[in-house]
C-alpha positions in Angstrom: 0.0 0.0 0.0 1.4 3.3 -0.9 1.7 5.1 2.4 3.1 8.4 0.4 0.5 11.9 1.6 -1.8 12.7 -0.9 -1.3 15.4 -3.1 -4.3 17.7 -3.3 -3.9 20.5 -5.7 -6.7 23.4 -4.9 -8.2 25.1 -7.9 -10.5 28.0 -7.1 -8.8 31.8 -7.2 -9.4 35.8 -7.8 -11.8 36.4 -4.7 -12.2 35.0 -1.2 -15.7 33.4 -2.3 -13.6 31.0 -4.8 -10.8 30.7 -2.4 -11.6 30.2 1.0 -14.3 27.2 0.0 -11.1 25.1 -1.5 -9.2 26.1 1.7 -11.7 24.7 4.0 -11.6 21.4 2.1 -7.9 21.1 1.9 -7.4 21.9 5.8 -10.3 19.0 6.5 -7.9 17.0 4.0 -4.7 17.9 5.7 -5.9 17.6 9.3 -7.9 14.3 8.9 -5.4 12.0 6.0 -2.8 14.2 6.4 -2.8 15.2 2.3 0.3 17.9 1.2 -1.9 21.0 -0.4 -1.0 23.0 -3.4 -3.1 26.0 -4.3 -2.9 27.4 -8.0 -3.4 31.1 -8.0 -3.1 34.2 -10.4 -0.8 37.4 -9.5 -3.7 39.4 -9.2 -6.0 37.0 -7.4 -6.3 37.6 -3.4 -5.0 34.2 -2.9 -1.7 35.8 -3.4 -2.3 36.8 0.3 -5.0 34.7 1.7 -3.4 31.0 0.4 0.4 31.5 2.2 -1.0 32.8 5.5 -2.6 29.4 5.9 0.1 27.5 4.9 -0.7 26.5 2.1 2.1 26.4 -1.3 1.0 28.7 -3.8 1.7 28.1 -7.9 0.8 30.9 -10.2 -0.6 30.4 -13.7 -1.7 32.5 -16.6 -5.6 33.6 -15.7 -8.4 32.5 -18.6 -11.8 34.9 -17.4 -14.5 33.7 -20.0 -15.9 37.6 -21.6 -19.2 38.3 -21.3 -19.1 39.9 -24.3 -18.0 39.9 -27.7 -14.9 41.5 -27.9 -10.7 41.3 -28.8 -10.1 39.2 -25.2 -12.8 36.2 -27.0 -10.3 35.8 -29.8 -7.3 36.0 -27.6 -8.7 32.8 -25.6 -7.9 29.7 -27.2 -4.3 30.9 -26.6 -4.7 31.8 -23.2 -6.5 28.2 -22.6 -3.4 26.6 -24.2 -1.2 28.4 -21.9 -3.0 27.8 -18.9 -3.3 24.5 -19.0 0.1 24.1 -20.2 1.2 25.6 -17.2 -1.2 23.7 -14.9 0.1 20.6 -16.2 3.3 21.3 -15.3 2.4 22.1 -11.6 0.6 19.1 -11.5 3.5 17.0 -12.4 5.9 18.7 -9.9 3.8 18.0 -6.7 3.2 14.2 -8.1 -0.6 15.3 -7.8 -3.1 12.0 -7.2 -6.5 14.8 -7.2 -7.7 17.9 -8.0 -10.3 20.0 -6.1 -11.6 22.9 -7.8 -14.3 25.6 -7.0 -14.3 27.8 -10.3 -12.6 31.4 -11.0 -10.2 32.4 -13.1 -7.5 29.3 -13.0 -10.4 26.1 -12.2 -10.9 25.9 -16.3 -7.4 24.9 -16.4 -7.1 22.7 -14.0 -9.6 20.8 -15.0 -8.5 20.2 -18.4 -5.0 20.0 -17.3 -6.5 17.2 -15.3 -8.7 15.1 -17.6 -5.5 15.4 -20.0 -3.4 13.4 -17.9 -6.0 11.2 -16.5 -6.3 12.1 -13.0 -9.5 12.4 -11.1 -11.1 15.9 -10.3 -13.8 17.2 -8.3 -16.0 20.3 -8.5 -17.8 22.1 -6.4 -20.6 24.9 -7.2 -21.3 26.9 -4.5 -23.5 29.3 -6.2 -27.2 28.9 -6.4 -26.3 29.1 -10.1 -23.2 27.3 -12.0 -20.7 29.0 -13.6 -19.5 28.4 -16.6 -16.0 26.6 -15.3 -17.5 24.6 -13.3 -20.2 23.3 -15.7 -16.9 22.8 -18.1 -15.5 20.7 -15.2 -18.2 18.5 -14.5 -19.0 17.9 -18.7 -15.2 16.7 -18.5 -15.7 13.8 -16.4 -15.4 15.7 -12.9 -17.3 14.9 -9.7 -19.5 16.9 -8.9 -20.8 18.4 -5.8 -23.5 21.4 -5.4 -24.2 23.7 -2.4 -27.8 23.8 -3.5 -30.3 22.3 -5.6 -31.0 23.1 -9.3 -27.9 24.9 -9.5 -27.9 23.6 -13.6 -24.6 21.6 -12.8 -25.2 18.1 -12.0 -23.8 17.1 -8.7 -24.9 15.8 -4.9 -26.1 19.1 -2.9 -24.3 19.0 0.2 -24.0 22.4 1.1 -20.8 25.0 1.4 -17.7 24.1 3.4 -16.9 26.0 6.2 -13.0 26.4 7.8 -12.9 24.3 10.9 -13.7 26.1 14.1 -15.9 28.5 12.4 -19.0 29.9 14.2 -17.4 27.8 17.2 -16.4 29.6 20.3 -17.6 27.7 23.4 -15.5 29.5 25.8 -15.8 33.1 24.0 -11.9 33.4 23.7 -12.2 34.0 20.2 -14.6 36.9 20.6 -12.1 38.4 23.8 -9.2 38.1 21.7 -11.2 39.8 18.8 -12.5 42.7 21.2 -8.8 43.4 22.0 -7.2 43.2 19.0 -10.0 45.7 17.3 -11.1 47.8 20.6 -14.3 47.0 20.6 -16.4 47.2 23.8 -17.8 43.9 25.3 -20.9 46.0 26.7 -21.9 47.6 23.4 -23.9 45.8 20.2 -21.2 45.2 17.7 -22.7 45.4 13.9 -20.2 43.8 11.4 -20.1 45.3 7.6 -18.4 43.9 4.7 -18.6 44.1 1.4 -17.0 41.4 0.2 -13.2 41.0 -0.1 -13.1 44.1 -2.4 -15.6 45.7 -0.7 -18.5 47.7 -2.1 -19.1 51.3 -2.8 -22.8 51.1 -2.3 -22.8 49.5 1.0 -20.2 51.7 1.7 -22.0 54.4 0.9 -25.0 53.4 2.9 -22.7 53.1 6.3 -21.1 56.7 6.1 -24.3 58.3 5.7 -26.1 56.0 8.7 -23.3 56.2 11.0 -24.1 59.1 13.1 -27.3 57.1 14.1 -25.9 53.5 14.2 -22.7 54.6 16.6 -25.2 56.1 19.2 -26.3 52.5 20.2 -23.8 50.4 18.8 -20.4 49.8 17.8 -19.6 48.8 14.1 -16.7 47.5 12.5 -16.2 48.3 8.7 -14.2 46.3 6.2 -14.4 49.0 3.2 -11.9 47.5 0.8 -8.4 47.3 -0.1 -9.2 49.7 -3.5 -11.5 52.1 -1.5 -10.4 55.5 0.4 -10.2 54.7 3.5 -13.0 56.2 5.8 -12.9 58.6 8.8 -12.5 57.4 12.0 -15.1 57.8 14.7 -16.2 57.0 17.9 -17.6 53.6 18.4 -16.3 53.2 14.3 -13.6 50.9 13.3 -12.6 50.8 10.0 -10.4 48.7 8.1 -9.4 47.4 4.5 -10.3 43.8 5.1 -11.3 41.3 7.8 -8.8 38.8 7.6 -10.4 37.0 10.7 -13.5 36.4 9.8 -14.3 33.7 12.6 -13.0 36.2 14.9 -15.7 39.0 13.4 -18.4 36.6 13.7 -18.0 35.8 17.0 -18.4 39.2 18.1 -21.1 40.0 16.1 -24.3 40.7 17.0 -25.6 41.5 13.2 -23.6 41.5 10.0 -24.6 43.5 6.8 -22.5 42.2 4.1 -22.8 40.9 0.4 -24.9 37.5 -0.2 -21.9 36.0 -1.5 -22.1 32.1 -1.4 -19.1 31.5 1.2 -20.3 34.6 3.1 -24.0 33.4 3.6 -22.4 29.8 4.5 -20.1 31.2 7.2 -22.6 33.8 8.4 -25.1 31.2 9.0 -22.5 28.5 10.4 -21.8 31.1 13.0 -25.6 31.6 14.0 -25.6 35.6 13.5 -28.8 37.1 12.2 -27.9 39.6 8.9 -28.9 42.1 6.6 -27.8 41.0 3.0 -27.2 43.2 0.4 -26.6 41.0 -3.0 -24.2 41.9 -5.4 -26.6 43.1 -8.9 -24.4 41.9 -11.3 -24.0 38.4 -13.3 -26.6 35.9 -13.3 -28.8 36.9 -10.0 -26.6 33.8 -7.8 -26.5 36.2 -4.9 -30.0 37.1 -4.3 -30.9 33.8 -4.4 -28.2 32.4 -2.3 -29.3 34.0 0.3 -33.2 33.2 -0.4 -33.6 30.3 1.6 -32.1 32.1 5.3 -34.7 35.0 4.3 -37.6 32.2 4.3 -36.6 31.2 7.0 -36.0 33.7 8.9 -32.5 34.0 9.4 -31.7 37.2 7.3 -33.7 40.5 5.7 -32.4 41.4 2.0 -32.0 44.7 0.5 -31.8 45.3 -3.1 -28.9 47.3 -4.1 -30.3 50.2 -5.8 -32.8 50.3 -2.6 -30.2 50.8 -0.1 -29.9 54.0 1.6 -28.8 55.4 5.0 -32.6 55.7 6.1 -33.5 52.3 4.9 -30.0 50.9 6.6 -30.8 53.0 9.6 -34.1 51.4 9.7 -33.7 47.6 9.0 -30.4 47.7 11.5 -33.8 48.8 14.1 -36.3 46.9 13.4 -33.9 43.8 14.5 -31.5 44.9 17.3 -34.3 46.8 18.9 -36.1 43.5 19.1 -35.2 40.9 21.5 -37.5 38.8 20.4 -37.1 38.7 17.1 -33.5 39.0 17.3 -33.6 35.6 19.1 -35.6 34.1 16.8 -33.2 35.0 13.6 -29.9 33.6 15.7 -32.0 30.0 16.0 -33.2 30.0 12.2 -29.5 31.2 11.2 -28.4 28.1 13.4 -30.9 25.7 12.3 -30.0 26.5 8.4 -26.3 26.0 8.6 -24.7 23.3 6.5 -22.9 21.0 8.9 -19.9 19.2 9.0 -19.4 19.5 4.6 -15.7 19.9 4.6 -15.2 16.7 6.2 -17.6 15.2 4.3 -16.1 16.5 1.0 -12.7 15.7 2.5 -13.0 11.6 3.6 -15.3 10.9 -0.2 -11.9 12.3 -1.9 -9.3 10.7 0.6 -11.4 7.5 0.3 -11.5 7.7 -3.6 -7.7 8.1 -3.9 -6.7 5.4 -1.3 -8.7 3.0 -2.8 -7.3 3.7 -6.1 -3.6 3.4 -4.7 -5.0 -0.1 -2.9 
C-alpha cells in the first residue's frame, strides 16, 4: 500500500468566495489524511495573500476569465487556454498530484483540463445557487460533482458550502475576547459587522457613512471598506479597516452582520448563527439574491436590493432587528438551524477514500 501523503492540488482563485471554499476542504484533507496541499493562483487574485497565510504552497498560472461579451479578449482565448493549461500541467506534475479540487474562478478551467488530460481524477464544487460556466466545463469533462444547492444547472450531490474548521465555534468566547482586544471593541456595546466582500462595495459603503451618526449612538460597528476604497474617517464607536482577515473572529463578536450574499459569506454567516442584513451583489446571473433566499424564508436574514439601499433604509432595518429581543432571538436560531454541517469533512474523507482506494 502506498503510504506516500496525498497530493491535493486546490483550484479556485481571484476572490475569497472562490478561495476560502477550497481552503476549507484542503485543511479537513490535511488535518484528517494528512494530504500535502498545493493551491494554483493568479498574481492578481487575493490568494496571493489569503493562500500563504494558511500554509498552504501557492503556484501561479496565466488567468483565462470567460468575456461576457464579444470582444478582442474572446479571440485571444484559445491561446490563453493553451497556456494555462500548459502551465497547470506542469504544476501538476511537480507535486506528483493523485487529485484535483476545484471551485471555479479564473484558473479552475485549467485545472480541470490540465486534469482530464493526464488522467487524473477531479472534483467540482458549485457553490452558487447558479453554476458558472468553469464549473459546468469541469463537470462535462468527467469531474465529480458536488452542489451547495439544488438546481444549480450543474449536475452534482447538494451538500451544502464548506466552512473552515472552528468556524462559528467559540464555546469558551476566547475567540470573541481576543477579537474585542485586538479591534477595541467594547464587550458591553452591540457590535454590527459590515463587509462588502473582499473588495468591498461602494454602495454598501455608501450606505454606512451616511447612517453612521445614528448607528454609533447605540452600537459599535466594525467596517471592512476594501483594499481599493479611500479609507474612511474614523469615529467614535467606528472601526474601519481594509479587510477582515479573521472572519471567525468577526463573527464571534457579532451581534448582526450587513455584508454581500456572497455564497461563502452566507455559509459562514449562517455556520456562526448571527442574524444579517444581505445586500446582493446586482451583477452576473442573479446567484446572490438567491443564495441568500432560503435564510430570508426562513427567517435568518432581511435582504435589500442594491439600488434600494440607503442610510434611512440601513438605519431602519439595523432597528427593526436589534431593537427587538424577540425577534433578534428568533433570527440567531433559524440562522443556526440552516447552517450546512460538517461539509468539509464530508467533501474531505469521499476524496481521501477515492484516492486510497485507487492506490490499494
Amino acid at each position: 500500500m502506498n503510504s506516500t501523503p496525498i497530493s491535493v492540488v486546490l483550484a479556485g482563485g481571484g476572490t475569497a468566495g472562490h478561495i476560502e471554499p477550497a481552503l476549507a476542504v484542503g485543511e479537513a484533507l490535511r488535518q484528517r489524511h494528512g494530504a500535502k496541499l498545493t493551491a494554483l493562483g493568479t498574481e492578481k487574485g487575493l490568494e496571493r495573500d489569503i493562500v500563504p497565510a494558511r500554509g498552504v504552497d501557492l503556484r501561479m498560472v496565466t488567468p483565462v476569465p470567460v468575456p461576457r461579451k464579444v470582444n478582442v479578449d474572446l479571440f485571444k482565448l484559445p491561446l490563453n487556454v493553451a497556456k494555462s493549461v500548459m502551465q497547470t500541467r506542469k504544476v501538476l506534475k511537480d507535486v506528483e498530484a493523485d487529485v484535483v479540487f476545484g471551485t471555479g474562478g479564473y484558473v479552475s478551467a485549467s485545472a480541470y483540463l490540465a486534469a482530464k488530460t493526464l488522467g487524473m481524477p477531479f472534483y467540482v464544487l458549485e457553490t452558487n445557487a447558479l453554476s458558472g460556466i468553469a464549473n459546468k466545463l469541469g463537470v462535462r469533462l468527467g469531474g465529480i460533482g458536488f452542489n451547495a444547492h439544488p438546481n444549480s444547472g450543474m449536475p452534482g450531490e447538494v451538500v451544502g458550502i464548506p466552512v473552515r474548521p472552528g468556524m462559528g465555534q467559540d464555546p469558551d468566547g476566547s475567540v470573541a475576547a481576543e477579537a474585542r482586544k485586538r479591534w477595541g471593541l467594547r464587550e458591553d456595546m452591540p457590535t454590527i459587522v459590515i463587509t462588502g466582500g473582499s473588495q468591498g462595495a461602494a454602495s454598501i459603503n455608501k450606505a454606512v457613512a451616511g447612517a453612521l451618526p445614528e448607528l454609533t449612538k447605540k452600537y459599535q460597528v466594525l467596517h471592512a471598506y476594501g483594499k481599493k476604497n479611500e479609507a474612511p474617517a474614523p469615529a467614535p464607536n467606528y472601526t474601519p479597516l481594509p479587510y477582515i482577515d479573521d472572519m471567525a473572529g468577526a463573527l464571534a463578536v457579532a451581534d448582526l452582520m450587513i455584508c454581500r450574499s456572497g455564497a461563502m459569506t452566507v455559509a459562514e454567516v449562517t455556520a456562526a448563527g448571527v442574524p444579517a442584513i444581505y445586500v446582493p451583489l446586482p451583477i452576473g446571473n442573479g446567484e446572490q439574491a438567491l443564495n441568500s433566499r432560503e435564510l430570508v424564508e426562513a427567517g435568518a436574514a432581511v435582504q435589500i436590493a442594491d439600488a434600494e439601499l440607503n442610510p434611512q433604509r440601513l438605519v431602519s432595518e439595523v432597528r427593526g432587528i436589534m431593537e427587538d429581543d424577540a425577534r433578534l432571538k428568533e433570527m440567531r436560531a433559524a440562522a443556526a438551524t440552516n447552517s450546512a454541517g460538517d461539509v468539509a469533512n464530508t467533501i474531505a474523507d469521499r476524496i481521501a477514500t477515492t484516492i486510497e482506494q485507487a492506490r490499494a
